[in-house]
Structures are given as C-alpha cells and as structure tokens.
N, CA, C and O atoms as a GROMACS GRO file, in nm:
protein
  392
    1UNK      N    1  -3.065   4.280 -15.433
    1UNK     CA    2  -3.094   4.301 -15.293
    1UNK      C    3  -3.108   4.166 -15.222
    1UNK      O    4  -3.113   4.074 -15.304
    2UNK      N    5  -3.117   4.118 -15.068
    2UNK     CA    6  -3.092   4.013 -14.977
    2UNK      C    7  -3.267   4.071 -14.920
    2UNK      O    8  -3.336   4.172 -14.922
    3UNK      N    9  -3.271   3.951 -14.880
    3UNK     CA   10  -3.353   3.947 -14.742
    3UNK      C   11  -3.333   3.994 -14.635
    3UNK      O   12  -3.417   3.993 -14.546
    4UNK      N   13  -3.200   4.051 -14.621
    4UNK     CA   14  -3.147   4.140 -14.514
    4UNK      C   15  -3.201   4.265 -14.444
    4UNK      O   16  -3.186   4.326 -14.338
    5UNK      N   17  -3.287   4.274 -14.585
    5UNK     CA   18  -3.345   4.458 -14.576
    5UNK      C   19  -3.497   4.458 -14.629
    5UNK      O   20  -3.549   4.402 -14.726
    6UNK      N   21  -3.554   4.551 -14.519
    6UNK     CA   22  -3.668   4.586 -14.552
    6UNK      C   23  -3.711   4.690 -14.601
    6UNK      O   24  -3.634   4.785 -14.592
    7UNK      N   25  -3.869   4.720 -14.684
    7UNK     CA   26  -3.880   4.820 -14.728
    7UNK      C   27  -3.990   4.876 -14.747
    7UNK      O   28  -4.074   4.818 -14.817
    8UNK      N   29  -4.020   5.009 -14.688
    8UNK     CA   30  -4.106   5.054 -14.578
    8UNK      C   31  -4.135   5.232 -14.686
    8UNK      O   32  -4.053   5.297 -14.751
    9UNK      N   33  -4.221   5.246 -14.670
    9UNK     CA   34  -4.253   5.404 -14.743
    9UNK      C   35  -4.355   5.462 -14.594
    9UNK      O   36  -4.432   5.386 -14.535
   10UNK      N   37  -4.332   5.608 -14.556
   10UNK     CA   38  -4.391   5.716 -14.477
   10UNK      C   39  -4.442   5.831 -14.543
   10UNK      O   40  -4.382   5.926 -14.594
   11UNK      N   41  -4.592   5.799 -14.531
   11UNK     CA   42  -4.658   5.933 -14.574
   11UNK      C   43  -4.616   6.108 -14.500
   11UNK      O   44  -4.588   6.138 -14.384
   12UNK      N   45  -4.626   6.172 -14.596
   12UNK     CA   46  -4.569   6.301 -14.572
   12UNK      C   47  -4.615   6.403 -14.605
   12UNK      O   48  -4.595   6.442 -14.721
   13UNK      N   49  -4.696   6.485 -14.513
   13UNK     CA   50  -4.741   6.662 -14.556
   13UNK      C   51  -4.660   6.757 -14.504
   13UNK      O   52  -4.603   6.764 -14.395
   14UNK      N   53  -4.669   6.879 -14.668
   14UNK     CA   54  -4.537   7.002 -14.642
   14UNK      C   55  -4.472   7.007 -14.727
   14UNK      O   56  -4.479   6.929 -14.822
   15UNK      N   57  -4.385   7.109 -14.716
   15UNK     CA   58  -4.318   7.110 -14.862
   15UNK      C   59  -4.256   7.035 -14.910
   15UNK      O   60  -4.175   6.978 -14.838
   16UNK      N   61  -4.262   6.991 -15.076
   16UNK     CA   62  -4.129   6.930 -15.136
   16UNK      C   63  -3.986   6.948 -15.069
   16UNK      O   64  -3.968   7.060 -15.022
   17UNK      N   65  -3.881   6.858 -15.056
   17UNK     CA   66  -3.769   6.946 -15.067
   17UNK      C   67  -3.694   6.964 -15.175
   17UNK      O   68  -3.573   6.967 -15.157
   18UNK      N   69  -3.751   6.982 -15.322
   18UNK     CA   70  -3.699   7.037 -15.396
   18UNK      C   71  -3.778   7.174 -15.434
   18UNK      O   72  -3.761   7.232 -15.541
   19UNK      N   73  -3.884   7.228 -15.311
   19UNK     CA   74  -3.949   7.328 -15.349
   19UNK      C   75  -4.062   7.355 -15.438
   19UNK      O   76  -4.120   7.463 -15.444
   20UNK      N   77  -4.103   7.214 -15.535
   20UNK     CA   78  -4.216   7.226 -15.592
   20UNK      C   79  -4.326   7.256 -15.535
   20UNK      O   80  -4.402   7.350 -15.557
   21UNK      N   81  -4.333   7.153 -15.442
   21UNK     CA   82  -4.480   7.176 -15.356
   21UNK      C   83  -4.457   7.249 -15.248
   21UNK      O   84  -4.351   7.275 -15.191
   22UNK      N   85  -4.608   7.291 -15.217
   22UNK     CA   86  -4.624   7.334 -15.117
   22UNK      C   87  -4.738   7.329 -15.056
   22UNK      O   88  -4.841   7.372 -15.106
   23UNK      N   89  -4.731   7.266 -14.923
   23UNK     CA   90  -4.827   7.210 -14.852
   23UNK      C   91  -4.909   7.115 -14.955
   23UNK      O   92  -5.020   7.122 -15.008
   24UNK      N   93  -4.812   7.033 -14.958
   24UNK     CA   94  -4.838   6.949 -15.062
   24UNK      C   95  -4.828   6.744 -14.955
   24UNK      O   96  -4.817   6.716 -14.836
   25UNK      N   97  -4.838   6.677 -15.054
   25UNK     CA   98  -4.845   6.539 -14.962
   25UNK      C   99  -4.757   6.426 -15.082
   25UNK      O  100  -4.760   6.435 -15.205
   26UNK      N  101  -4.693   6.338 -15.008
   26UNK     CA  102  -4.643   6.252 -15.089
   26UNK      C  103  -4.609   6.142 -15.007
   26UNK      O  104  -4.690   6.104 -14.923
   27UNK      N  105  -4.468   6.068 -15.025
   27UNK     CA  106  -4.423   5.922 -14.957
   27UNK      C  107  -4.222   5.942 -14.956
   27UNK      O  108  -4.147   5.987 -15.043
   28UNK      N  109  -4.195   5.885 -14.821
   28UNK     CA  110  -4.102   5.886 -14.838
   28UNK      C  111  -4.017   5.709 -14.828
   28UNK      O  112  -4.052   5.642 -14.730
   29UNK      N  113  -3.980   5.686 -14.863
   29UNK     CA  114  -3.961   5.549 -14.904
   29UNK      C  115  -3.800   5.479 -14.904
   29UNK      O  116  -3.709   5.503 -14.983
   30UNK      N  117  -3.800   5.403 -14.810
   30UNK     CA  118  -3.729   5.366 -14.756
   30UNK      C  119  -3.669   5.221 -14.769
   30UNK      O  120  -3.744   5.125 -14.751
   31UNK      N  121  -3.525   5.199 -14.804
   31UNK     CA  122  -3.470   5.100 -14.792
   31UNK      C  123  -3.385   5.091 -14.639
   31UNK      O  124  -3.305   5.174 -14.597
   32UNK      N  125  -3.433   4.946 -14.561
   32UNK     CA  126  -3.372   4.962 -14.416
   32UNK      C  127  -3.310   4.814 -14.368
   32UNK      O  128  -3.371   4.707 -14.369
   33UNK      N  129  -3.183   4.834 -14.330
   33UNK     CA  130  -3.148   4.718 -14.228
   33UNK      C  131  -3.208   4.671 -14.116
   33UNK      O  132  -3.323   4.665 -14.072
   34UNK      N  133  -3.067   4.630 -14.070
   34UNK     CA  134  -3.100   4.592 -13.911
   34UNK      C  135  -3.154   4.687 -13.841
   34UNK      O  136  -3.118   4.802 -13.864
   35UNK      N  137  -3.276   4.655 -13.715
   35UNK     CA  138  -3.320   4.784 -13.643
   35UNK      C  139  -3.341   4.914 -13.690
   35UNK      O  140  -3.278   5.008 -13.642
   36UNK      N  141  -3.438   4.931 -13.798
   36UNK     CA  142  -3.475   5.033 -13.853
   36UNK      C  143  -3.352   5.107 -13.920
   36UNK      O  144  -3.372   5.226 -13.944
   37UNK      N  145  -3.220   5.053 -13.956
   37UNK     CA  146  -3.165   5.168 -14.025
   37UNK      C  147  -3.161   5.202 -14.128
   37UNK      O  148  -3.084   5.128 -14.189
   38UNK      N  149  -3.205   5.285 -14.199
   38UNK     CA  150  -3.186   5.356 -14.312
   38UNK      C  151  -3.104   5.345 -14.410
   38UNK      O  152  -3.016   5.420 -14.370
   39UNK      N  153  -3.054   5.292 -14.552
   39UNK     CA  154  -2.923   5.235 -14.615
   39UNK      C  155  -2.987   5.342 -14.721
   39UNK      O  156  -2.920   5.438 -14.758
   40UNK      N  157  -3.085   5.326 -14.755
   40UNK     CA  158  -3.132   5.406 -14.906
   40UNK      C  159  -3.265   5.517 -14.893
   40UNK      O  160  -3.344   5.474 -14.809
   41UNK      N  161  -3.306   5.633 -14.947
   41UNK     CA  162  -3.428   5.699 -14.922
   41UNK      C  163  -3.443   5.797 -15.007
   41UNK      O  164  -3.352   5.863 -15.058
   42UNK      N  165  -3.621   5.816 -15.034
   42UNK     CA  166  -3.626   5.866 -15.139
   42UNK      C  167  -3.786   5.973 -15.101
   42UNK      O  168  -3.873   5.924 -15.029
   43UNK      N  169  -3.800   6.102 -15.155
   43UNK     CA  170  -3.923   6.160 -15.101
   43UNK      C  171  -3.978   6.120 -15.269
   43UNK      O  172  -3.915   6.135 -15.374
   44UNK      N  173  -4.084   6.078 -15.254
   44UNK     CA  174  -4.195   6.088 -15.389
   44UNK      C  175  -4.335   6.189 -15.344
   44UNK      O  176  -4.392   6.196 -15.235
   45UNK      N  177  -4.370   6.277 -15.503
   45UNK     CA  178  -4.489   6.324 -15.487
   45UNK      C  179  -4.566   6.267 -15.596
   45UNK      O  180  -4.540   6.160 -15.650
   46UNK      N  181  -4.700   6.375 -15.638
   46UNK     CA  182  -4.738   6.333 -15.745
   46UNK      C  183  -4.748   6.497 -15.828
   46UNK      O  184  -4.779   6.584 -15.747
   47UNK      N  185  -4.732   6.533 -15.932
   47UNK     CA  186  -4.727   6.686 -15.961
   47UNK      C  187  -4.860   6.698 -16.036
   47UNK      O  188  -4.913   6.610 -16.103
   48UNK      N  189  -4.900   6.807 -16.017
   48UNK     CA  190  -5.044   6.899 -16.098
   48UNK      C  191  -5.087   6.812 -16.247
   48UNK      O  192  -5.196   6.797 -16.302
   49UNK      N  193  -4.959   6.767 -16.280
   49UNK     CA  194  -4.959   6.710 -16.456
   49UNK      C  195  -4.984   6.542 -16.408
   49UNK      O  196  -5.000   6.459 -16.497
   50UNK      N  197  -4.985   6.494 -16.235
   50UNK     CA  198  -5.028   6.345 -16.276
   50UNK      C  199  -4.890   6.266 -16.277
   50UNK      O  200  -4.890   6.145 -16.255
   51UNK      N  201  -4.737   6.359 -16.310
   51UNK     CA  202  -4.645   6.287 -16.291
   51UNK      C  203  -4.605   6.250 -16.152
   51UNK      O  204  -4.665   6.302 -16.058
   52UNK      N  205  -4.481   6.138 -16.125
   52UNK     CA  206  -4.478   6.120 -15.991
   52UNK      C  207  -4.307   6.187 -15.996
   52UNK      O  208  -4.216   6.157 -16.074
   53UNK      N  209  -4.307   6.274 -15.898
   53UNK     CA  210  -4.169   6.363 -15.899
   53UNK      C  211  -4.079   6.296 -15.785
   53UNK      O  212  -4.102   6.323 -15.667
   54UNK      N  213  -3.964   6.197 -15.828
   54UNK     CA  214  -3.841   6.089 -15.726
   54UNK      C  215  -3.735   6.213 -15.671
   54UNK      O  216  -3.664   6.258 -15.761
   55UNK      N  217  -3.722   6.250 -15.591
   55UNK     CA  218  -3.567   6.291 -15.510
   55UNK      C  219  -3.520   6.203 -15.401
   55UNK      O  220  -3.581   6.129 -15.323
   56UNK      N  221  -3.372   6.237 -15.420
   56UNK     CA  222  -3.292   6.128 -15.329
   56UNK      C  223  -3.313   6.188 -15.208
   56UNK      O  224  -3.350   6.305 -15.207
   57UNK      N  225  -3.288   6.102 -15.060
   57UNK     CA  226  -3.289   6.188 -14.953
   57UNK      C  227  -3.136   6.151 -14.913
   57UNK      O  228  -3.148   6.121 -14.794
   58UNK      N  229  -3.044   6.141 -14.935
   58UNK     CA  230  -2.902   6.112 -14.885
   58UNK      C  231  -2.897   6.163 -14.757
   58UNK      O  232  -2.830   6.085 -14.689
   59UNK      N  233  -2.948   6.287 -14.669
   59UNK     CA  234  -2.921   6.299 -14.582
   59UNK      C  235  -2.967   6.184 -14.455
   59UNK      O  236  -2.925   6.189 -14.339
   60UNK      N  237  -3.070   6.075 -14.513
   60UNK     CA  238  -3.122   6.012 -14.432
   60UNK      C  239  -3.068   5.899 -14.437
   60UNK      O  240  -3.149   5.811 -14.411
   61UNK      N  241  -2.964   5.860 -14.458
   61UNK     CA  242  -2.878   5.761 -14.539
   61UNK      C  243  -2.744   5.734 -14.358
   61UNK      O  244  -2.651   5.803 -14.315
   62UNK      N  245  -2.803   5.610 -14.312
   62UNK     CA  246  -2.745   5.614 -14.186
   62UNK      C  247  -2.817   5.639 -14.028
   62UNK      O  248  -2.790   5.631 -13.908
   63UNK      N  249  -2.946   5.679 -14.138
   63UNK     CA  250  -2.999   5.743 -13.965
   63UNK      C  251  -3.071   5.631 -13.946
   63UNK      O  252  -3.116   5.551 -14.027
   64UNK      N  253  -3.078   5.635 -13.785
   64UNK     CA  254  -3.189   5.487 -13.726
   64UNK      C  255  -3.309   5.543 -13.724
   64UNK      O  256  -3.326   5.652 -13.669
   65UNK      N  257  -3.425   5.466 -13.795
   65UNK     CA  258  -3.571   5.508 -13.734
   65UNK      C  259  -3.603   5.506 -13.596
   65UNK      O  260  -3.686   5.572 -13.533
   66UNK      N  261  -3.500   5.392 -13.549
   66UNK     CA  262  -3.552   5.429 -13.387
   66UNK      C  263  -3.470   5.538 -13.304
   66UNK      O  264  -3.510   5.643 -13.255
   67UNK      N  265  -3.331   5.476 -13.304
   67UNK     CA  266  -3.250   5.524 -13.239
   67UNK      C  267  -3.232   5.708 -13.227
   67UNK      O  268  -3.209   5.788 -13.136
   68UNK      N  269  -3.260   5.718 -13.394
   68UNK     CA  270  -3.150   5.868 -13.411
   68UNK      C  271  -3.281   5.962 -13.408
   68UNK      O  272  -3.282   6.077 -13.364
   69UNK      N  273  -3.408   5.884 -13.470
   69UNK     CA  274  -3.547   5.938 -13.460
   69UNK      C  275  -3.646   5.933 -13.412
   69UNK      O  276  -3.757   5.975 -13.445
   70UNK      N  277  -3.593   5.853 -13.287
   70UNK     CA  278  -3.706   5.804 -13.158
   70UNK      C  279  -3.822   5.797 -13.145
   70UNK      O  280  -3.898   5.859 -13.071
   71UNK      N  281  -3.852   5.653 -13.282
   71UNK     CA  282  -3.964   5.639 -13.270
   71UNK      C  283  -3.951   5.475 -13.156
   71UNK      O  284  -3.846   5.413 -13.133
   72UNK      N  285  -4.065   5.446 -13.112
   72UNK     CA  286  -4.039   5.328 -13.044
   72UNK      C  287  -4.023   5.196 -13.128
   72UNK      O  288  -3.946   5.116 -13.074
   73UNK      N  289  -4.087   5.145 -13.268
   73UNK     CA  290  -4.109   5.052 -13.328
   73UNK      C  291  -4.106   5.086 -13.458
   73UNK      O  292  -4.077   5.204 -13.472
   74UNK      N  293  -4.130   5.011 -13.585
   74UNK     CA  294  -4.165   5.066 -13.716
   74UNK      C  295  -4.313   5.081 -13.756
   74UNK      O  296  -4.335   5.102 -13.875
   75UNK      N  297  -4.413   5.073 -13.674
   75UNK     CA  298  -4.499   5.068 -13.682
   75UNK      C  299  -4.615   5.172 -13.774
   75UNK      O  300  -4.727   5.149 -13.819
   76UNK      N  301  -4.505   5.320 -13.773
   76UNK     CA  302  -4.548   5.438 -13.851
   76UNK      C  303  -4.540   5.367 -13.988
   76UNK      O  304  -4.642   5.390 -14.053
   77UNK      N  305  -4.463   5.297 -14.045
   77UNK     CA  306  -4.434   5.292 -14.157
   77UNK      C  307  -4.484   5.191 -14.253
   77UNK      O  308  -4.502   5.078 -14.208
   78UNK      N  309  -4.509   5.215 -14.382
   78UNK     CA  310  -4.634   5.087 -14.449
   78UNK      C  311  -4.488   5.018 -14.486
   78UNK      O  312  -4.383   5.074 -14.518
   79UNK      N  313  -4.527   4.820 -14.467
   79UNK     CA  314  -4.416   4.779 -14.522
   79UNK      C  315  -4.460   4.784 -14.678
   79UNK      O  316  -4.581   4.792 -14.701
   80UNK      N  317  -4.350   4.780 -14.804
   80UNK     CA  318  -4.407   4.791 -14.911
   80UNK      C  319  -4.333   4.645 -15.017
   80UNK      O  320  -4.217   4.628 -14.978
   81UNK      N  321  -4.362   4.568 -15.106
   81UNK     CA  322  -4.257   4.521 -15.104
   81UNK      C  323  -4.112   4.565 -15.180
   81UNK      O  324  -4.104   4.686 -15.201
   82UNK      N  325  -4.034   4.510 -15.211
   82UNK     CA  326  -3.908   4.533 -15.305
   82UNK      C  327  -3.938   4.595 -15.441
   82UNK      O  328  -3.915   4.716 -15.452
   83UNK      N  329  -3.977   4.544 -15.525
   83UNK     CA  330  -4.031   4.553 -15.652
   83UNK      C  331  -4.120   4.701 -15.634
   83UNK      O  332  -4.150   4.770 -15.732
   84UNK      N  333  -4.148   4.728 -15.521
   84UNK     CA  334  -4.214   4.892 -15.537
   84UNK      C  335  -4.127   5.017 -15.519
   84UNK      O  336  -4.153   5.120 -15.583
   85UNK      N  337  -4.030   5.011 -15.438
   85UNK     CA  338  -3.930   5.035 -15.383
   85UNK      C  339  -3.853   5.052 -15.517
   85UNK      O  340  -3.836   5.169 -15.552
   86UNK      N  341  -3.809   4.963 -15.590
   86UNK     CA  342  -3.734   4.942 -15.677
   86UNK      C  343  -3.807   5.052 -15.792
   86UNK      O  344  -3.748   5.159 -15.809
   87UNK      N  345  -3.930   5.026 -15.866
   87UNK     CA  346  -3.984   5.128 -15.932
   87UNK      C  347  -3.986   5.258 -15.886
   87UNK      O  348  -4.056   5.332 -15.956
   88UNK      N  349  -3.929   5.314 -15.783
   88UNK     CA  350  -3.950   5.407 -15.749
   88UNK      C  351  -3.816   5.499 -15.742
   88UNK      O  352  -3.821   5.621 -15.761
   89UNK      N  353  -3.695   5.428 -15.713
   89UNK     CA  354  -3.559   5.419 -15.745
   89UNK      C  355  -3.536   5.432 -15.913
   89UNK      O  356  -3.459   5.521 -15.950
   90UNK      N  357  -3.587   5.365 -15.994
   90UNK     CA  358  -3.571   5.391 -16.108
   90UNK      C  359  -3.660   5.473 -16.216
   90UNK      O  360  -3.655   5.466 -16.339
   91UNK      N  361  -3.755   5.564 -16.125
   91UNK     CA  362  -3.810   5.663 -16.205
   91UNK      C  363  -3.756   5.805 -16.188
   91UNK      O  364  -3.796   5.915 -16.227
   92UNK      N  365  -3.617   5.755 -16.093
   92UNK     CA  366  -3.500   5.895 -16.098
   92UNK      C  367  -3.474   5.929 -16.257
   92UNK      O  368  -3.426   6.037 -16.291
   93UNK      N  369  -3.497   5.865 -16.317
   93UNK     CA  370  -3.436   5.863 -16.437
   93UNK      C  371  -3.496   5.944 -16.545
   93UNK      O  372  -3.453   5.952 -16.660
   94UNK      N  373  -3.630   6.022 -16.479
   94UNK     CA  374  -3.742   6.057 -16.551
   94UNK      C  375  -3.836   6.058 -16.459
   94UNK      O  376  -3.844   5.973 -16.370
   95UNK      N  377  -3.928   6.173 -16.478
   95UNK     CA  378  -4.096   6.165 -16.406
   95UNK      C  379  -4.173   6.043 -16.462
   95UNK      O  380  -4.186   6.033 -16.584
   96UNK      N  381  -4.219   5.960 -16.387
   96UNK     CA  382  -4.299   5.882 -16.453
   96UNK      C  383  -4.468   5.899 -16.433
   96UNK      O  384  -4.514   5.932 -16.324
   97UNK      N  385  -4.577   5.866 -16.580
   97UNK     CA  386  -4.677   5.894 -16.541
   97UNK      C  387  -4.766   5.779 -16.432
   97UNK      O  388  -4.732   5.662 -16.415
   98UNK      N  389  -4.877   5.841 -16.370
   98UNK     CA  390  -4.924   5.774 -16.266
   98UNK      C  391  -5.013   5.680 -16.324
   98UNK      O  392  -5.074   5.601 -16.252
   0.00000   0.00000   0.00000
C-alpha cells in the first residue's frame, strides 16, 4: 500500500449482512483515496463464541463518503492505522479469535 490512502473503520448497529446477527453491532472498515473514496471495505463483528466474523462489502467499492453518501467531512469515521486494516483483510481467511 502508498500513502495515497487512508484508513478509516465506522461503527455499525443492525443486522449482519450475512444474516448472523441481529440487532447486533460491529465495524465497517475502510480502505479510501482521494476525497473519501472508497477502493476496499469490509463489515466486521464479533460472534457469541468471541470470534471476529470478516465479510467483503464490494458493493461499497467506488462509492464517495462524501459525494455519493453526503456526508460533509470524514469526521464520522475513526482513522485506524494500515496494519489494522490489514489484519482485518486477512482474517477473511478464517474467523479469528478476539
């Protein structure tokens, strides 16, 4: 990865969208360019067993935080750094424990 891109996670209550949870809470986590856009994204929870459950969000892949989702600034969003981002991308691979 460059210095080009930042990387930002948004807390989230409601369902999984893979349907596990419900009314449940987790993070959605974000790799972003220029002006808030979106290049990479991912919803994380944590499940009943303590694991942390990774899905891709591809549909968010392109969208502007400001523009397409009108927020005014990034200000909603915790910056996080790379290296967290990154562990979080590679526990697609498997639930990992918390």
């Amino acid at each position: 990865m460059t210095n080009d891109f930042i990387f930002t996670r948004e807390y989230w209550t409601g369902d999984s969208r893979d349907g596990s949870i419900v009314n449940g809470d987790g993070y959605h986590f974000f790799r972003m360019g220029e002006k808030g856009l979106i290049v990479e994204a991912y919803e994380m929870y944590e499940s009943e067993d303590g694991e942390e459950v990774v899905t891709p969000l591809p549909e968010m892949h392109n969208v502007s935080w400001i523009e397409d989702l009108g927020f005014d600034d990034l200000d909603a969003l915790d910056q996080i750094e790379e290296r967290e981002f990154d562990r979080i991308r590679s526990s697609l691979d498997g639930p990992i424990s918390s």
